[in-house]
C-alpha positions in Angstrom: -1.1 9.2 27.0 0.0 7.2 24.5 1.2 8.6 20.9 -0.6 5.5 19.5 -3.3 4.0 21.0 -5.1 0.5 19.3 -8.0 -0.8 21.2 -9.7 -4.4 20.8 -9.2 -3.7 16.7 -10.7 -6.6 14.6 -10.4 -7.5 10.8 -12.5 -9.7 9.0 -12.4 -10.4 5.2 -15.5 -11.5 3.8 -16.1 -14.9 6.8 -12.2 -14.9 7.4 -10.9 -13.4 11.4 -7.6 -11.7 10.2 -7.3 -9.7 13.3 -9.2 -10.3 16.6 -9.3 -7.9 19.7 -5.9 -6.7 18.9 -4.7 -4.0 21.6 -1.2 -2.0 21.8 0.3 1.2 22.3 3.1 3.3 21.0 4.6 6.0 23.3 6.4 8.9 22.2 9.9 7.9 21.6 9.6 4.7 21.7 10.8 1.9 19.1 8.2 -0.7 19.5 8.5 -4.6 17.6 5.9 -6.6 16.3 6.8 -10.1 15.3 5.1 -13.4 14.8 5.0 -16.2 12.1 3.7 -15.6 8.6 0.2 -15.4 8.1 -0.2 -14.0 11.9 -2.0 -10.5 10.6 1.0 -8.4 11.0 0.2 -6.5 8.1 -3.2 -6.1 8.1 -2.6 -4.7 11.3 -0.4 -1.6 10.1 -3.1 -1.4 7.2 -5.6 -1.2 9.6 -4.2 1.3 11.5 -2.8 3.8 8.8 -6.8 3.6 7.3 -5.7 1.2 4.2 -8.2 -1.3 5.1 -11.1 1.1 5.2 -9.9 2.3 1.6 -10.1 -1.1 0.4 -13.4 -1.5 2.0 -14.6 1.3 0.3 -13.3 0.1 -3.2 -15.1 -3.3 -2.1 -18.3 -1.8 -1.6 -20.8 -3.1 -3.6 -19.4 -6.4 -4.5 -19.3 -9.7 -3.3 -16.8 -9.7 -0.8 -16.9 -7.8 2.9 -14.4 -6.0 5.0 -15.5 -5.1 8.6 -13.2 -3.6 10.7 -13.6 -3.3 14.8 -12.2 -1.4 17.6 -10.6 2.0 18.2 -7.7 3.5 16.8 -6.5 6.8 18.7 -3.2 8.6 17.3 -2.2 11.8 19.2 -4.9 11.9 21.4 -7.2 12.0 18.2 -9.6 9.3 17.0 -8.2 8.3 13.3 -10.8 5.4 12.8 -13.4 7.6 10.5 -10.3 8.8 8.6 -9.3 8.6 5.0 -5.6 7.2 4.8 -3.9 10.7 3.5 -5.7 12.4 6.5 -4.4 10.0 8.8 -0.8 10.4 6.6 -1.0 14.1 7.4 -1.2 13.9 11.0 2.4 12.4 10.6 1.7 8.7 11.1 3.4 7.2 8.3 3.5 3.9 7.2 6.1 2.3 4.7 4.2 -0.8 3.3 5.7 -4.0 2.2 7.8 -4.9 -0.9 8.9 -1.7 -1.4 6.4 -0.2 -4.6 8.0 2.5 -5.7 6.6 4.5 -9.0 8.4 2.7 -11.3 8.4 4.7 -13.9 9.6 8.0 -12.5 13.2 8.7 -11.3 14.3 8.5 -8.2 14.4 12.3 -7.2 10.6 12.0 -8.6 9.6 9.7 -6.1 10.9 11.2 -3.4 8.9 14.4 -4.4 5.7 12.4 -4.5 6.2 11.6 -0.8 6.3 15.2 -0.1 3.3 16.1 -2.1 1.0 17.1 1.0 3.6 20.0 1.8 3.3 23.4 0.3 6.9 24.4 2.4 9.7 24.1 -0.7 12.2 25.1 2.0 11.3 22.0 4.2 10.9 20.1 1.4 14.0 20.5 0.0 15.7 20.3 3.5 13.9 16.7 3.4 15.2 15.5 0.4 19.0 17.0 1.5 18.1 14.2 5.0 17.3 11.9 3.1 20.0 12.2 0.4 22.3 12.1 3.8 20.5 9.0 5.2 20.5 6.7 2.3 24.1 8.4 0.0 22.9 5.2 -2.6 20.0 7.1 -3.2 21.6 10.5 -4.2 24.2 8.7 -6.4 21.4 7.0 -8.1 18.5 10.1 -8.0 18.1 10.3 -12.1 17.8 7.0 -12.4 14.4 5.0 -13.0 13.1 3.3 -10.0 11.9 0.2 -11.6 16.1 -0.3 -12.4 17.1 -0.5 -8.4 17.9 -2.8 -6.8 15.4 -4.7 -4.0 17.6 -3.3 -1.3 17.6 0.2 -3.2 14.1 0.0 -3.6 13.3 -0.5 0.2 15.9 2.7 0.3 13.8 4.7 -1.8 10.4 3.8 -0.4 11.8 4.5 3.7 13.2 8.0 2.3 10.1 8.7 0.6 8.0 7.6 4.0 10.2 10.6 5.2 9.5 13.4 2.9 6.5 14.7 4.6 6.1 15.1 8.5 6.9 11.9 10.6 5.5 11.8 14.0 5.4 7.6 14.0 7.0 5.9 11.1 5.5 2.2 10.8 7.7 0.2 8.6 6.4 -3.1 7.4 9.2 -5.8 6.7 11.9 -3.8 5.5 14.4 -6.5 4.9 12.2 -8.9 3.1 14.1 -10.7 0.4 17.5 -8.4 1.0 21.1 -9.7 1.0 22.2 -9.9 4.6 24.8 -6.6 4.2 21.8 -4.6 2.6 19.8 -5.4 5.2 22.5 -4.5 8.2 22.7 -0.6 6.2 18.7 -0.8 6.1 18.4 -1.5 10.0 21.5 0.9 10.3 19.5 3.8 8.8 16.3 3.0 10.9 18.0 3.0 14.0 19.4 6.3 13.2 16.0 7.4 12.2 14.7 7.0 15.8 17.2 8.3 17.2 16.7 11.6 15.7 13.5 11.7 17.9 10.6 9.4 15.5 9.1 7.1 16.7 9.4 3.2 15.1 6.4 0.7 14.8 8.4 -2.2 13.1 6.6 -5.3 11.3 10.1 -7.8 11.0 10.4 -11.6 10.2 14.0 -11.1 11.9 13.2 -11.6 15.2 16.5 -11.2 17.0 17.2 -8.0 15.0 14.0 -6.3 16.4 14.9 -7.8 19.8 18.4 -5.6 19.5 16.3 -2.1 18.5 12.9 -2.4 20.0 12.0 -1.0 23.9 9.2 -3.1 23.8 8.3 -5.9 21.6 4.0 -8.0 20.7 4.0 -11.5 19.7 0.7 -11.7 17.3 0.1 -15.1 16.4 -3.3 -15.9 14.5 -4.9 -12.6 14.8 -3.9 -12.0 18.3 -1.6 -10.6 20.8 -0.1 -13.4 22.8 2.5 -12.3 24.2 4.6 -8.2 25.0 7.4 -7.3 26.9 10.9 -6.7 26.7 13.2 -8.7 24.7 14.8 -10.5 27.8 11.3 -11.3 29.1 10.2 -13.0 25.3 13.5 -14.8 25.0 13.2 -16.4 28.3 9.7 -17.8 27.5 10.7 -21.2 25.9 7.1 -21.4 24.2 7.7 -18.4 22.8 10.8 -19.1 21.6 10.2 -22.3 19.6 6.5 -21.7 18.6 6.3 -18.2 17.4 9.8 -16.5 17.6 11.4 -19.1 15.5 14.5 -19.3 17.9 
């Protein structure tokens, strides 16, 4: 059985098809890719699936714009579609959105903190931070200082280490490397690799196709909503339609 399980999911906004019968699977241990071009739904699909979209349906509600979302989202065995996203957070599927978003205001010790706010262990909390302090040694240099001060590349740090703080059983990471100096973004994939490796699973939303091809067991092509293509890296790459109309290669 899968670890996560997405059946025939749909998104519309208001008359707009953002996702459309969309169907994959995450197995336990596994680092899975999804790639596309911009505009494809990538996105919306890890907002869909962590229960964003049905909070911003809720907030919505009542004016003159729709959400409907479709389809079946199972996580653990468990359907998560009913759920609120901090329920579906503390089942352990995490998701690290897009451009970064730390609180600006608060240090970055305090941020990391506020990712472990569903615990009430101070033992494992604190052996979290020491992790993530090990993971990301930038971050512990720099934990007094304001988060709105970092760096881009410091920021995605901050907000992958605070993904972290509470129990991960399947971090989904959404564009890490957006907008990040090519070294920044080699210690960023560095750290994610190592972060499956210690036994989570990785859901990865990546504009860098050949950089999810060299990490991912298994890798979906949305384009437009849907999933047109999954397989392996060397079964993508050998698809010359796929390669110059969606992988940008």
């Amino acid at each position: 059985m899968p670890l996560l399980e997405v059946k025939d999911l749909g998104v519309r906004y208001d008359k707009a098809q953002i996702l459309n019968g969309v169907s994959l699977a995450v197995n336990d241990g596994e680092f899975v890719g999804i790639v596309g071009p911009n505009g494809a739904g990538k996105s919306t699909l890890l907002r869909a699936i962590s229960g964003l979209v049905r909070f911003e349906e809720r907030m919505k509600r009542g004016t003159a714009g729709d959400i409907v979302l479709e389809g079946e989202v199972k996580f653990a065995g468990e359907r998560i579609n009913a759920l609120p996203a901090h329920e579906i957070r503390m089942r352990g599927l995490v998701h690290c959105p897009e451009r970064r978003r730390p609180f600006r205001e608060l240090t970055v010790l305090e941020n990391l903190l506020a990712g472990a706010f569903l615990s009430r262990n101070a033992r494992q909390t604190k052996n979290r931070l020491e992790h993530c302090f090990a993971l990301f040694p930038r971050l512990s240099e720099r934990k007094e200082q304001v988060a709105g001060t970092l760096s881009g590349g410091e920021q995605q740090m901050l907000a992958t280490a605070r993904a972290l703080m509470f129990e991960a059983k399947l971090l989904a990471i959404d564009e890490p490397s957006l907008g990040l100096a090519p070294k920044i973004r080699e210690e960023l994939f560095a750290a994610i690799r190592k972060i499956h490796a210690e036994g989570v699973p990785v859901l990865l939303v990546e504009q860098e196709v050949g950089q999810v091809f060299k990490m991912a067991d298994r890798n979906y092509v949305l384009s437009q909503g849907r999933i047109i293509a999954q397989g392996s890296a060397q079964s993508l790459m050998a698809d010359e339609t796929l390669r110059a109309g969606y992988l940008g290669l």
